[in-house]
mmCIF file of the N, C-alpha and C atoms, coordinates in Angstrom:
data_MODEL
# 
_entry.id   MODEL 
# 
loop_
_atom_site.group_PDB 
_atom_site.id 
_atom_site.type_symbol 
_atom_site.label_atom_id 
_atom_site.label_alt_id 
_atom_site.label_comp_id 
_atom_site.label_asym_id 
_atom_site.label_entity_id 
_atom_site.label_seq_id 
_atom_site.pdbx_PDB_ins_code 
_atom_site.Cartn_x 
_atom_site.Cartn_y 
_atom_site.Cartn_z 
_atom_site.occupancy 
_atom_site.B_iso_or_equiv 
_atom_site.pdbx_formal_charge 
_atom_site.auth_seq_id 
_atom_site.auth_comp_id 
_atom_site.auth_asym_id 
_atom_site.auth_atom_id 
_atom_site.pdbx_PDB_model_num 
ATOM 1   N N  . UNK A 1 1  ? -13.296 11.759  1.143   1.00 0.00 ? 1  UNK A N  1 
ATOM 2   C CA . UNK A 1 1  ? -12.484 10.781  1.833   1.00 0.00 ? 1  UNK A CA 1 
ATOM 3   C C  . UNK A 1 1  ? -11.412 10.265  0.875   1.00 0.00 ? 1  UNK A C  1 
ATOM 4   N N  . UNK A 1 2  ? -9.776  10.168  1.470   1.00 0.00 ? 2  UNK A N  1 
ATOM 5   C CA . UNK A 1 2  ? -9.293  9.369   0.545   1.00 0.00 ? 2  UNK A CA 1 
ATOM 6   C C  . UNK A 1 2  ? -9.086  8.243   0.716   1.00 0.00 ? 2  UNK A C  1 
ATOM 7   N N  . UNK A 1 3  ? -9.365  7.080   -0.739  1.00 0.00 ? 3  UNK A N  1 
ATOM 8   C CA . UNK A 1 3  ? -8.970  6.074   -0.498  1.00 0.00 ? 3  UNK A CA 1 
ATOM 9   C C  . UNK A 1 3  ? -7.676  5.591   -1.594  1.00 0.00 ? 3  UNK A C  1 
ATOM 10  N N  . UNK A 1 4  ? -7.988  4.281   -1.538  1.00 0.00 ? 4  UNK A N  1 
ATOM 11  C CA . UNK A 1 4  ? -6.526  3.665   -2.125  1.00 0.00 ? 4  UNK A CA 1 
ATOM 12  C C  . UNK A 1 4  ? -6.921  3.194   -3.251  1.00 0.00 ? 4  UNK A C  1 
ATOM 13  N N  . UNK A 1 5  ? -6.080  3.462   -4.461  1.00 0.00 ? 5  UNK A N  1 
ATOM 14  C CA . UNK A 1 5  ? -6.768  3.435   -6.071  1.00 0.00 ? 5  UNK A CA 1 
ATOM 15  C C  . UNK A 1 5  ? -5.284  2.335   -6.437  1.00 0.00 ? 5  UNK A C  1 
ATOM 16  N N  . UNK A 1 6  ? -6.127  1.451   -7.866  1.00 0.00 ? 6  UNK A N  1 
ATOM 17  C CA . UNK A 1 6  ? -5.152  0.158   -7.695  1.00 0.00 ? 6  UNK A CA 1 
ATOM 18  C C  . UNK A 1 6  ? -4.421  1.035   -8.855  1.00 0.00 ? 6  UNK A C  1 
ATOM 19  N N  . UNK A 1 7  ? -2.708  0.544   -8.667  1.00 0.00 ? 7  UNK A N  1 
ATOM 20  C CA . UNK A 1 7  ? -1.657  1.116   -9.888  1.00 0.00 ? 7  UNK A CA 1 
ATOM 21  C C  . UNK A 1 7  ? -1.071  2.437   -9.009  1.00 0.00 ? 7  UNK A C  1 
ATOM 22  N N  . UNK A 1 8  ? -1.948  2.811   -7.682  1.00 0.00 ? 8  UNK A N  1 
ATOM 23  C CA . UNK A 1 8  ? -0.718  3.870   -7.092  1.00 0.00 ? 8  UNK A CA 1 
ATOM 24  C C  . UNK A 1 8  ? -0.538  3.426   -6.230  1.00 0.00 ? 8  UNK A C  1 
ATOM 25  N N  . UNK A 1 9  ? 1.118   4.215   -5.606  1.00 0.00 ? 9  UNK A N  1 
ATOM 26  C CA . UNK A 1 9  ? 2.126   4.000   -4.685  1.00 0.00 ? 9  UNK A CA 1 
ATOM 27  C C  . UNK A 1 9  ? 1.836   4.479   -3.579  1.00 0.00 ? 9  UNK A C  1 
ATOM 28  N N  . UNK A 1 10 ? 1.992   3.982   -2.286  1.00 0.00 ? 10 UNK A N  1 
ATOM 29  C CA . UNK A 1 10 ? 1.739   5.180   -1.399  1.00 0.00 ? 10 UNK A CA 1 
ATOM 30  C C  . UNK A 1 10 ? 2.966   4.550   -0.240  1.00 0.00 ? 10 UNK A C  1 
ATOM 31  N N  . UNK A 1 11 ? 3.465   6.022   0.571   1.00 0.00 ? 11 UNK A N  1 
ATOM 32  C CA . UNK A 1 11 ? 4.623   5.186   1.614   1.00 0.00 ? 11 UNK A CA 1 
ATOM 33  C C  . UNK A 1 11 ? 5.827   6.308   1.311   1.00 0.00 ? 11 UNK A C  1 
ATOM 34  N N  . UNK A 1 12 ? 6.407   6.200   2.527   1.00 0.00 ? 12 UNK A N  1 
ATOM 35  C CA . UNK A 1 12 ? 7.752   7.291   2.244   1.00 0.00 ? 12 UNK A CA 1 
ATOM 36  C C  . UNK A 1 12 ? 8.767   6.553   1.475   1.00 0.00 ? 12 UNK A C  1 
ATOM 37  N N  . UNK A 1 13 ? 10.060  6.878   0.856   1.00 0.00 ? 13 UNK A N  1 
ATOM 38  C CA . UNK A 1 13 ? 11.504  6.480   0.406   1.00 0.00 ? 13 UNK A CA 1 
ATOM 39  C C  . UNK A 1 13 ? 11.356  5.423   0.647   1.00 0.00 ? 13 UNK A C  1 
ATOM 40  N N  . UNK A 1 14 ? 11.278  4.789   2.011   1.00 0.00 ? 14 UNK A N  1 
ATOM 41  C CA . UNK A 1 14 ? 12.098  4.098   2.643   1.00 0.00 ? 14 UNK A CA 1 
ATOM 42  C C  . UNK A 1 14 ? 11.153  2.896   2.616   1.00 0.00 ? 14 UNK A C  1 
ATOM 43  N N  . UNK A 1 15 ? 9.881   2.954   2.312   1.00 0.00 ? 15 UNK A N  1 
ATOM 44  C CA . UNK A 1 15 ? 9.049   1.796   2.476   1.00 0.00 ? 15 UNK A CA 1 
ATOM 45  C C  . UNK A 1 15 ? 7.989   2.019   1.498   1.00 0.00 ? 15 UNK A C  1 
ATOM 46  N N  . UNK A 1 16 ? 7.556   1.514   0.219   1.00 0.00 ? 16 UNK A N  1 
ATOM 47  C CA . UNK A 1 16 ? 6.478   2.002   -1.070  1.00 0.00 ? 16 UNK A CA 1 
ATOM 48  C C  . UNK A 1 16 ? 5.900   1.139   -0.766  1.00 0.00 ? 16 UNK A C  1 
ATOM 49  N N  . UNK A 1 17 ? 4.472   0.961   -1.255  1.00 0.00 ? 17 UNK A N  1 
ATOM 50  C CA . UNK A 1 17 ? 3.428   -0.092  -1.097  1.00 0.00 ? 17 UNK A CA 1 
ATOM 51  C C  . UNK A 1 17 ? 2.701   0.187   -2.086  1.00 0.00 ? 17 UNK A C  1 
ATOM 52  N N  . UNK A 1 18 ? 2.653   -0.337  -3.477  1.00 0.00 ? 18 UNK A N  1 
ATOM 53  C CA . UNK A 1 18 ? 2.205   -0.356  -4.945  1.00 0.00 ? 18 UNK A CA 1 
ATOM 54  C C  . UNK A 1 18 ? 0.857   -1.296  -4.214  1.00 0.00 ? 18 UNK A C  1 
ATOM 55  N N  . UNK A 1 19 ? -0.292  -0.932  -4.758  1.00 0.00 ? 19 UNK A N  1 
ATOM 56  C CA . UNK A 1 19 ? -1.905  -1.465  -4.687  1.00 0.00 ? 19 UNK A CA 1 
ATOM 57  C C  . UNK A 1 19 ? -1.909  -2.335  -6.432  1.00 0.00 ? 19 UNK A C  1 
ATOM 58  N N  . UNK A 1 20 ? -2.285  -3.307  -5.737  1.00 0.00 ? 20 UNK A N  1 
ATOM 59  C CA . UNK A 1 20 ? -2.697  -4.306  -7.014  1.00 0.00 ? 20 UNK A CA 1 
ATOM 60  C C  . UNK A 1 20 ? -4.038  -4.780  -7.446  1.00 0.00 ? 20 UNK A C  1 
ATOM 61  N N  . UNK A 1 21 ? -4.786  -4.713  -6.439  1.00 0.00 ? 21 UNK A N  1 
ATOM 62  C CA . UNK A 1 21 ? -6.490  -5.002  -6.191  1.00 0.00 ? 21 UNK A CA 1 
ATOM 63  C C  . UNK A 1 21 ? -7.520  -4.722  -5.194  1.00 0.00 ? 21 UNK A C  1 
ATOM 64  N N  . UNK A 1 22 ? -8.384  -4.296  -5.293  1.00 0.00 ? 22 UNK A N  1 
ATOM 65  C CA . UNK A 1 22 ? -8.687  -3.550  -4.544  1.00 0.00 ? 22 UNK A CA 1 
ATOM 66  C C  . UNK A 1 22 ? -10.461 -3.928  -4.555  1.00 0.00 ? 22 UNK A C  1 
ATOM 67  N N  . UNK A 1 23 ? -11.050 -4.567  -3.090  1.00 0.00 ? 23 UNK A N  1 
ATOM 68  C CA . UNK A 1 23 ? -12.232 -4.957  -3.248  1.00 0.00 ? 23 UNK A CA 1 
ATOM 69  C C  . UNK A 1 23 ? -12.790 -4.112  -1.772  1.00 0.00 ? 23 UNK A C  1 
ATOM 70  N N  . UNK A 1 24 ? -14.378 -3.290  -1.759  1.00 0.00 ? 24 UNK A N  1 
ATOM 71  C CA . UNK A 1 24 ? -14.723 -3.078  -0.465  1.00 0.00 ? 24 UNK A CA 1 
ATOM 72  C C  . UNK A 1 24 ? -14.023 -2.757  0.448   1.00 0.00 ? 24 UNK A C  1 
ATOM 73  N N  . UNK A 1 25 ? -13.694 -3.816  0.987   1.00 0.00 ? 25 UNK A N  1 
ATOM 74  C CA . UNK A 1 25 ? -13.369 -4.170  2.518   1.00 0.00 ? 25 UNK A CA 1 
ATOM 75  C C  . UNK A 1 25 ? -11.438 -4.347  2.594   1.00 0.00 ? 25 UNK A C  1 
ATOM 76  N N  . UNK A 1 26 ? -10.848 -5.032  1.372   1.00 0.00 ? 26 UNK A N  1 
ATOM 77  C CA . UNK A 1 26 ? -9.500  -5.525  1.333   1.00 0.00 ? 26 UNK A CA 1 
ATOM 78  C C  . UNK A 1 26 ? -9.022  -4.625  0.243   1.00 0.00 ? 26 UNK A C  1 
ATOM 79  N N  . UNK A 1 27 ? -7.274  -4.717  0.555   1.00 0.00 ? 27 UNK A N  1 
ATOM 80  C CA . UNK A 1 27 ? -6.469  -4.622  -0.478  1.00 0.00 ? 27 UNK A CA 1 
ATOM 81  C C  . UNK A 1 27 ? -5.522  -5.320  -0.584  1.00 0.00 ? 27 UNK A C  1 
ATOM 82  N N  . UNK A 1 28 ? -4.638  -5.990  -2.102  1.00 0.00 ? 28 UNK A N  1 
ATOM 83  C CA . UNK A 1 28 ? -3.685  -6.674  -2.176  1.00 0.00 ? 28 UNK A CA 1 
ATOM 84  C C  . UNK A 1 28 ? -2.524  -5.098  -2.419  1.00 0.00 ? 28 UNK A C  1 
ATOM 85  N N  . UNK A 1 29 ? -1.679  -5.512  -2.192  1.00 0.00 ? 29 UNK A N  1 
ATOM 86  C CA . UNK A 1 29 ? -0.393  -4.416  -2.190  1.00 0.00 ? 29 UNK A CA 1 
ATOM 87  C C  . UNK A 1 29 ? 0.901   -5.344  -2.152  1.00 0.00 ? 29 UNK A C  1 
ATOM 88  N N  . UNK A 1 30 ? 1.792   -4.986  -3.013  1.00 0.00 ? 30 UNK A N  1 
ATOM 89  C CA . UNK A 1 30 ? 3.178   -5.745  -3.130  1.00 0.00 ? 30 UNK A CA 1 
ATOM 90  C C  . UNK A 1 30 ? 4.634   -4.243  -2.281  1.00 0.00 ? 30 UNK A C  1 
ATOM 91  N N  . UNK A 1 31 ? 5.300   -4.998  -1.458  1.00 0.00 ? 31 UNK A N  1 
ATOM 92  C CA . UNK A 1 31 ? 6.159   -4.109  -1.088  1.00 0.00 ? 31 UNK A CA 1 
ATOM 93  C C  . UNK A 1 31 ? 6.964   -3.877  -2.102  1.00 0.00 ? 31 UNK A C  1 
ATOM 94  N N  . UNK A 1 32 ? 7.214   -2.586  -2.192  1.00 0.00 ? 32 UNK A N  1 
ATOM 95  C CA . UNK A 1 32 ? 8.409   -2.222  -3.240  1.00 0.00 ? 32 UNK A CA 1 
ATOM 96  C C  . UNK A 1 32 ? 10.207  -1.551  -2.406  1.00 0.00 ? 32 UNK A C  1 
ATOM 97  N N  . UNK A 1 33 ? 10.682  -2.158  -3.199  1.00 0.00 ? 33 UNK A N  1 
ATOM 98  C CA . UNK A 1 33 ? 12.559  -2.147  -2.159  1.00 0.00 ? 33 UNK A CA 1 
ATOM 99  C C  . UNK A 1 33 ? 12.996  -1.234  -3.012  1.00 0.00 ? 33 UNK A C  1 
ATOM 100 N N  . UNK A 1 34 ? 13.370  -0.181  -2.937  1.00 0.00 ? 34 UNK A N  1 
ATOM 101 C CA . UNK A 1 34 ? 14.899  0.591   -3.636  1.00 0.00 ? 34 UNK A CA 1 
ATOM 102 C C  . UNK A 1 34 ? 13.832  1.427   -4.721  1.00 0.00 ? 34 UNK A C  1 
ATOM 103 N N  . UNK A 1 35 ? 12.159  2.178   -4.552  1.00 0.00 ? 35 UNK A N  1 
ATOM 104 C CA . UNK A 1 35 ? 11.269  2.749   -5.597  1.00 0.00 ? 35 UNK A CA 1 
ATOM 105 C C  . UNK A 1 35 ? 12.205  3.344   -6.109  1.00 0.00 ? 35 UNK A C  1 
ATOM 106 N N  . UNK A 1 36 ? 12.451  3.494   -7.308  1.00 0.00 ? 36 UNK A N  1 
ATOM 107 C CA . UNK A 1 36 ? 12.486  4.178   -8.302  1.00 0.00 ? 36 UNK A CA 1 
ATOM 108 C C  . UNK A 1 36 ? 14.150  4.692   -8.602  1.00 0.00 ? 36 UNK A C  1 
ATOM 109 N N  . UNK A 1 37 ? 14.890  3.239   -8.405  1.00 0.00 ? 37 UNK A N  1 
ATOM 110 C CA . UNK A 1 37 ? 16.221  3.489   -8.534  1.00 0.00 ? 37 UNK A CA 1 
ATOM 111 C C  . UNK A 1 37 ? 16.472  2.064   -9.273  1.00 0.00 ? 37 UNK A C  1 
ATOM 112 N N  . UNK A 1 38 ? 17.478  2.245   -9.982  1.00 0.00 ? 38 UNK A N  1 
ATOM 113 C CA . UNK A 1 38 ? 17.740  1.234   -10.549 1.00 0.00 ? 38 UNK A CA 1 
ATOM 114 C C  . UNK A 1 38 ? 17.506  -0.417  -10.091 1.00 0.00 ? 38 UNK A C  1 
ATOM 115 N N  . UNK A 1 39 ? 17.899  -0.820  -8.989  1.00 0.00 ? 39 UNK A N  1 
ATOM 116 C CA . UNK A 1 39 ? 17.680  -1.685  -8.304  1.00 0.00 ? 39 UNK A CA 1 
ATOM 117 C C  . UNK A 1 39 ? 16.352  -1.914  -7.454  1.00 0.00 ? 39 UNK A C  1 
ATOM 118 N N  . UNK A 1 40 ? 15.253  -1.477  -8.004  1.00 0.00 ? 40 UNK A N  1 
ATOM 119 C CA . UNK A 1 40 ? 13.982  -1.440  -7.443  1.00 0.00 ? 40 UNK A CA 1 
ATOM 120 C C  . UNK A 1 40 ? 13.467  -3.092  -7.866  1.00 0.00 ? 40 UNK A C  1 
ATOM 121 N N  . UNK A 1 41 ? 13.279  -3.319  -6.488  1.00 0.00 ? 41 UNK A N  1 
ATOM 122 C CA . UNK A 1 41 ? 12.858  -4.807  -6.163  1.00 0.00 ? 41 UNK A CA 1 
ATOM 123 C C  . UNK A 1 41 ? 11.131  -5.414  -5.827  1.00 0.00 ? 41 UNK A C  1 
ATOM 124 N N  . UNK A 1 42 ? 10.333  -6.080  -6.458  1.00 0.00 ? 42 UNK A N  1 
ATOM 125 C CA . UNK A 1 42 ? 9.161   -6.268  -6.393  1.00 0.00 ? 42 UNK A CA 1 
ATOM 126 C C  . UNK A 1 42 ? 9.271   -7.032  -4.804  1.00 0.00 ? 42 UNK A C  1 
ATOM 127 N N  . UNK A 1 43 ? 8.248   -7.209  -4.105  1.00 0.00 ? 43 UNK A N  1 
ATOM 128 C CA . UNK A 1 43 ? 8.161   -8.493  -3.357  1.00 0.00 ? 43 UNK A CA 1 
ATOM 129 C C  . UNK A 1 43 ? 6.932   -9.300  -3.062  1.00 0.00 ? 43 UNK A C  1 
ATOM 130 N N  . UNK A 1 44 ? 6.781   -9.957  -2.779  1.00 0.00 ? 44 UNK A N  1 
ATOM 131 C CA . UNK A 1 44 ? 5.223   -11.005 -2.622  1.00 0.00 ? 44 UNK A CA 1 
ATOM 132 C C  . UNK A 1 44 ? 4.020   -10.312 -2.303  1.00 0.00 ? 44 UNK A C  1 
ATOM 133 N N  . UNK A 1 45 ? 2.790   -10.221 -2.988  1.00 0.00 ? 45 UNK A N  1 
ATOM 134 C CA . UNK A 1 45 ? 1.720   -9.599  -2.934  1.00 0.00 ? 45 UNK A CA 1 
ATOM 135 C C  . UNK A 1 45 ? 0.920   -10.686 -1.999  1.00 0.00 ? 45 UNK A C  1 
ATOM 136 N N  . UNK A 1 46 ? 0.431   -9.046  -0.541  1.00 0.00 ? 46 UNK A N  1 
ATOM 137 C CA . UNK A 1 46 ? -0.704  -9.776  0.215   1.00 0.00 ? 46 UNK A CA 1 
ATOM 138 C C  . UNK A 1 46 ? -1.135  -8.889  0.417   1.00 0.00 ? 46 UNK A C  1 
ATOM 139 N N  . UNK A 1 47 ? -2.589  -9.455  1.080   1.00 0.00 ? 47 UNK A N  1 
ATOM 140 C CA . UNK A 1 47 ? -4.372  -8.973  1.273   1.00 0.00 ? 47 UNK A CA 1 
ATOM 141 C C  . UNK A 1 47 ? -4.262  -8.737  2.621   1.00 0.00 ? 47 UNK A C  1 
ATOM 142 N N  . UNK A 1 48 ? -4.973  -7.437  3.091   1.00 0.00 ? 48 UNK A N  1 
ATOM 143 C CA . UNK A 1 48 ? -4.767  -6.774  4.040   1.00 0.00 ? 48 UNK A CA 1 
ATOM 144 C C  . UNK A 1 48 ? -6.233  -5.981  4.022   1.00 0.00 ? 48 UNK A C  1 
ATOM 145 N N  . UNK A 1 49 ? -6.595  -6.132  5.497   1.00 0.00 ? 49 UNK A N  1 
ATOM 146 C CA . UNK A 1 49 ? -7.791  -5.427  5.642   1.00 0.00 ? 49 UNK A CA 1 
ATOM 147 C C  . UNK A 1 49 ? -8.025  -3.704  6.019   1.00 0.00 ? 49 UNK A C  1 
ATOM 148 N N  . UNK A 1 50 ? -8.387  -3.285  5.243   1.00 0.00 ? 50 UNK A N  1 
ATOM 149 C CA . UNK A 1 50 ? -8.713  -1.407  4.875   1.00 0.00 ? 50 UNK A CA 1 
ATOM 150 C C  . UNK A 1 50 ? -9.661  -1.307  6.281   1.00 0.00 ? 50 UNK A C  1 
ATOM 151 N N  . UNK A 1 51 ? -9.142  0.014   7.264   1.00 0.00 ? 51 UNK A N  1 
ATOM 152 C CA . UNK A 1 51 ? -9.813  0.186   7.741   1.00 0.00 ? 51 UNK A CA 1 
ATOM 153 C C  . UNK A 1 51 ? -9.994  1.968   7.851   1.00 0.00 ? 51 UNK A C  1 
ATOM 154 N N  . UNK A 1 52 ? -10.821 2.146   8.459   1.00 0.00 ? 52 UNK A N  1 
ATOM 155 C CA . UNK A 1 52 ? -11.897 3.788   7.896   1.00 0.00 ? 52 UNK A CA 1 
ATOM 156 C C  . UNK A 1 52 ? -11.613 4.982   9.268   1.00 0.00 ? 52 UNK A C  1 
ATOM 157 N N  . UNK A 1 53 ? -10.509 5.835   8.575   1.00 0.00 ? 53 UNK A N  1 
ATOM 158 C CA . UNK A 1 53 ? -10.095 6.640   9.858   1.00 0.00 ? 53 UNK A CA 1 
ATOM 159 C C  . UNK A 1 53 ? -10.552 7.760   9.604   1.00 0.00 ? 53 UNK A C  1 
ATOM 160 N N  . UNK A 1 54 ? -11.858 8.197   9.360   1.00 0.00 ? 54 UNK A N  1 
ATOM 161 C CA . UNK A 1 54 ? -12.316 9.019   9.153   1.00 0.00 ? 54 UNK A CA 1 
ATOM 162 C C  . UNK A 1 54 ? -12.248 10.032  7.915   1.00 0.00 ? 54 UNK A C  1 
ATOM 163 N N  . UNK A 1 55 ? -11.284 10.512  7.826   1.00 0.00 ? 55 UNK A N  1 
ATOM 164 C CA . UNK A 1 55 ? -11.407 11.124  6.524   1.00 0.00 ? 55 UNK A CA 1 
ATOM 165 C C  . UNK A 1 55 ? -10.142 10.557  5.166   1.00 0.00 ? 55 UNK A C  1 
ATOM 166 N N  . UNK A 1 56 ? -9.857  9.451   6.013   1.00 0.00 ? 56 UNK A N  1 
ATOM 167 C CA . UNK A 1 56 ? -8.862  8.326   4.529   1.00 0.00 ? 56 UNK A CA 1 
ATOM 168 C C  . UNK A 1 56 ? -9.075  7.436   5.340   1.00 0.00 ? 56 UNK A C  1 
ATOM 169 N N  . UNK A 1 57 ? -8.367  6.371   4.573   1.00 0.00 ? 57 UNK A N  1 
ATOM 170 C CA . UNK A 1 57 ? -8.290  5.066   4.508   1.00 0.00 ? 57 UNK A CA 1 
ATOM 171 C C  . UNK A 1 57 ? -6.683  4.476   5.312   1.00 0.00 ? 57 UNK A C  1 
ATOM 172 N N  . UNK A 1 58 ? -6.453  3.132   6.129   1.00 0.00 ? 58 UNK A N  1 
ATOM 173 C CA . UNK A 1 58 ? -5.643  3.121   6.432   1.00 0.00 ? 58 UNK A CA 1 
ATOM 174 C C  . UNK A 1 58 ? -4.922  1.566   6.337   1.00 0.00 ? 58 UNK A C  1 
ATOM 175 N N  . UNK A 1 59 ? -4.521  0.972   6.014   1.00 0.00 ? 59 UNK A N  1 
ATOM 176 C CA . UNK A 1 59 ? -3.492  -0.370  6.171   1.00 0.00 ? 59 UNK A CA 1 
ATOM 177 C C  . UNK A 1 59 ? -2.635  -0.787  7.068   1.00 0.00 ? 59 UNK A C  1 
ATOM 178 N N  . UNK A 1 60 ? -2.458  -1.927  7.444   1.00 0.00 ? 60 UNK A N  1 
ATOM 179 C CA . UNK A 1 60 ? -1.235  -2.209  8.317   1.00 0.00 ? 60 UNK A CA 1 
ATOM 180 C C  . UNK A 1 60 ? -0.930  -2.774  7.969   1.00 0.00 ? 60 UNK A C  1 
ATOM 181 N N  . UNK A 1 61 ? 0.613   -2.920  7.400   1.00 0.00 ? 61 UNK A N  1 
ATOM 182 C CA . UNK A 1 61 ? 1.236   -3.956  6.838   1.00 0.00 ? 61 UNK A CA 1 
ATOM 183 C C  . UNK A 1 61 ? 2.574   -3.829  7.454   1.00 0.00 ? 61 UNK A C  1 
ATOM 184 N N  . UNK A 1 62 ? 2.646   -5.240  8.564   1.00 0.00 ? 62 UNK A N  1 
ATOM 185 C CA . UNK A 1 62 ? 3.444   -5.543  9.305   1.00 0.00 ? 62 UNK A CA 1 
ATOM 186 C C  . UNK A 1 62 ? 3.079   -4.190  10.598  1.00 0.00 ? 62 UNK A C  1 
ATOM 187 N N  . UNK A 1 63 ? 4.760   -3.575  10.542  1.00 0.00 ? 63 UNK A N  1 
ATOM 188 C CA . UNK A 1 63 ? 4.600   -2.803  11.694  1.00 0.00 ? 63 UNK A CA 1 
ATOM 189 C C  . UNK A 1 63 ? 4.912   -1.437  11.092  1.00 0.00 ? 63 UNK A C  1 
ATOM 190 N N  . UNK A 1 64 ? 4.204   -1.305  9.878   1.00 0.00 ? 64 UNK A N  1 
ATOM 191 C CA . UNK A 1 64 ? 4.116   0.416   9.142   1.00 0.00 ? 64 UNK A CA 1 
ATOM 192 C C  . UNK A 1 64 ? 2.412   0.455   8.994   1.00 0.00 ? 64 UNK A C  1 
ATOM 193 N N  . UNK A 1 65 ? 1.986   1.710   9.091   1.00 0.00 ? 65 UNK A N  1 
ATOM 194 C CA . UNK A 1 65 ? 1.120   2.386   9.143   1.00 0.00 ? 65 UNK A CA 1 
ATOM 195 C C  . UNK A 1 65 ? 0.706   2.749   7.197   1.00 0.00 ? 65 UNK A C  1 
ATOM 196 N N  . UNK A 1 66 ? 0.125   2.695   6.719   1.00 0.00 ? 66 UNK A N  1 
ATOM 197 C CA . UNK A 1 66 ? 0.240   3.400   5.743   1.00 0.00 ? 66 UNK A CA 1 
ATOM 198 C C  . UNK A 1 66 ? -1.393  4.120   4.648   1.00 0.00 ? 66 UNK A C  1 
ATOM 199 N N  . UNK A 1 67 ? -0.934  5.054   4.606   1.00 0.00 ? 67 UNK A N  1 
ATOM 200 C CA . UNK A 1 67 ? -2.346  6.288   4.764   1.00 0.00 ? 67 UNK A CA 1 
ATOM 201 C C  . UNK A 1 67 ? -2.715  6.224   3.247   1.00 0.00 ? 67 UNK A C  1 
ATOM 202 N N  . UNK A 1 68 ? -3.825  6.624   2.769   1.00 0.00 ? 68 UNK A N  1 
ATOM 203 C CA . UNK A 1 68 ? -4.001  6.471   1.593   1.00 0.00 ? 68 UNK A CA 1 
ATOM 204 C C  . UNK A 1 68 ? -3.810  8.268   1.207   1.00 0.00 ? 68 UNK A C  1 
# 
């Protein structure tokens, strides 16, 4: 199964989601703006509940989907 390991990125270009902590049931994740270009922007870290889609792991943060 995959899950979500803290210190990696996961998310297309257009939307990154860096994992900061990682317990059981939750994860904290900070959105990342502009990955890996000069102007790459941190933004406010929140806790979001992991749920189990069978063979990974999945998040919702806001109205993106994002797969481990």
């Amino acid at each position: 199964m995959r899950t979500f390991e803290v210190g990696k990125r996961y998310g297309e270009s257009a939307a990154v989601f860096e994992i900061t902590k990682r317990t059981a049931k939750t994860v904290t994740y900070a959105a990342i703006h502009h990955a890996g270009r000069y102007n790459e922007s941190r933004r406010e870290e929140k806790r979001v509940k992991v749920h189990d889609w069978g063979s990974r792991e999945v998040f919702f943060a806001g109205s993106e989907t994002v797969e481990a």
